[in-house]
C-alpha positions as CSV (number, residue, x, y, z in Angstrom):
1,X,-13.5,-86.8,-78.1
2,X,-10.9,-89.6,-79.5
3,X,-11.2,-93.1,-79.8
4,X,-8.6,-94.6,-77.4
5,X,-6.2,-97.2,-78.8
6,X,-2.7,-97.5,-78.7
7,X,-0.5,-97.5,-82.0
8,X,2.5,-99.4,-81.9
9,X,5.1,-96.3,-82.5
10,X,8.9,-96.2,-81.7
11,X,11.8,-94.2,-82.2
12,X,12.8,-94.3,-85.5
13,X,9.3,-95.2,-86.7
14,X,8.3,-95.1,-90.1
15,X,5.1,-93.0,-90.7
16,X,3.1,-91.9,-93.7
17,X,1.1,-88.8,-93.5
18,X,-1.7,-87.9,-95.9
19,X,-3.5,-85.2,-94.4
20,X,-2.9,-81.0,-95.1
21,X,-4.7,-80.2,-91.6
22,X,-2.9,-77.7,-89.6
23,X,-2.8,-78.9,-86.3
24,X,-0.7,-82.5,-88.0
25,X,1.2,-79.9,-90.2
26,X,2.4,-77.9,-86.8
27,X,3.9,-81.1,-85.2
28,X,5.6,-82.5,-88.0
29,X,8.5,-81.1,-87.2
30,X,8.1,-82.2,-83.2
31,X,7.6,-85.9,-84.8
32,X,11.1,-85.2,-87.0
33,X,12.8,-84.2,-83.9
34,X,11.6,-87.2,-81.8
35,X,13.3,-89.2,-83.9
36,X,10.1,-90.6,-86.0
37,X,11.2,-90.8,-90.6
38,X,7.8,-89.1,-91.8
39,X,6.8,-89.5,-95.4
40,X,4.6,-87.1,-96.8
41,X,1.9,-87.9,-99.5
42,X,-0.1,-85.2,-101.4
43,X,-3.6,-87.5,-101.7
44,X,-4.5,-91.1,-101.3
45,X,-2.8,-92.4,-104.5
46,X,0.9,-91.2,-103.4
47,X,0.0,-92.6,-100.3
48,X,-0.6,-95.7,-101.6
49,X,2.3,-95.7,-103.8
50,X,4.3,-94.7,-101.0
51,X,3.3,-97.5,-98.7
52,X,3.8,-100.0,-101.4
53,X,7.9,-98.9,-102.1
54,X,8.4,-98.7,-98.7
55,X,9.4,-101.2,-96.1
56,X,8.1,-100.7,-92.5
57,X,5.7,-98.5,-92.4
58,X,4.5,-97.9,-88.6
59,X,1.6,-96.2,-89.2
60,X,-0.7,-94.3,-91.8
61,X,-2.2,-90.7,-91.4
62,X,-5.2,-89.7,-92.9
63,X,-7.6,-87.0,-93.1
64,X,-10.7,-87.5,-94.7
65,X,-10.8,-84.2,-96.9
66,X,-7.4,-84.6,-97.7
67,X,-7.0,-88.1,-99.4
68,X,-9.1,-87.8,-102.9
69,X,-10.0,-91.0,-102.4
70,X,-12.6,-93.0,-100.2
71,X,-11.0,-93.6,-97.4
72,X,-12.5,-97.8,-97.0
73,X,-10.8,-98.3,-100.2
74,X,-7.5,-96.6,-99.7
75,X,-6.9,-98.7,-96.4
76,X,-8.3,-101.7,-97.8
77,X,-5.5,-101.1,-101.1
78,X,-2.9,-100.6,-98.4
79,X,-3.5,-103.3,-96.1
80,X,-3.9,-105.8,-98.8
81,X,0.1,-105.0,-99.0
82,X,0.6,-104.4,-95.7
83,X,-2.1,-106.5,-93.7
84,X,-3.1,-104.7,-90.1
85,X,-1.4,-101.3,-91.1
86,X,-2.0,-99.2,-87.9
87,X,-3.9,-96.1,-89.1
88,X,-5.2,-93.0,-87.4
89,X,-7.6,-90.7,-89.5
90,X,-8.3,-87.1,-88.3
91,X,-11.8,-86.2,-89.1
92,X,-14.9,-84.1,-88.0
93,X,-16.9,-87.2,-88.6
94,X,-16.5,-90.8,-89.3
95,X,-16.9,-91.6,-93.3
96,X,-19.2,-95.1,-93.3
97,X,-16.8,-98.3,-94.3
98,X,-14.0,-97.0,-92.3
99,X,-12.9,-100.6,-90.6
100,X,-13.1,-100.5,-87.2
101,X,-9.9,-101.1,-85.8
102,X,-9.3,-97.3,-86.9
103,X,-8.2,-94.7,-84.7
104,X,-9.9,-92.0,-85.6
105,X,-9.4,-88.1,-83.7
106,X,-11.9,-85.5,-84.1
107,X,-10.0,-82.2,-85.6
108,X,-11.5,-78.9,-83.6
């Protein structure tokens, strides 16, 4: 089951996407076509490095196993530049330090 909260995405919305999982991989193209810019970052560091060149970002996509990084740290990094970045994380469990205002979905 997900965590319910609603992130602030609009056509034309900026996202960054960490994550090799599947299921994200499958709609990417779906988001593309709706009109969302997607940015796509092989770990946590060109995550990072992405969110800190780039203006706007709407929201940040992680997956825990796909990052490289601890996941507490990467978010705090980003939102130290961008303070109360929306992220969601796909998971199968919920790594400790994750701040709270994450949306986090369980990958089946």
């Amino acid at each position: 089951m997900s965590e319910q909260r609603n992130l602030p995405l609009r056509r034309g919305g900026r996202i960054v996407i960490c994550d090799y999982n599947q299921l994200l991989q499958s709609v990417t193209g779906l988001l593309r076509m709706s009109g969302f810019n997607l940015f796509q970052a092989y770990d946590g560091l060109a995550a990072e490095e992405l969110c800190a060149q780039l203006d706007g970002i709407d929201l940040l996509v992680l997956n825990t196993l796909g990052t490289g990084i601890d996941l507490a740290v990467l978010i705090g990094n980003i939102r130290s530049r961008h303070p109360g970045m929306p992220v969601l994380h796909i998971r199968n469990s919920r790594p400790e330090g994750l701040p709270i205002d994450v949306t986090s979905l369980h990958e089946d």
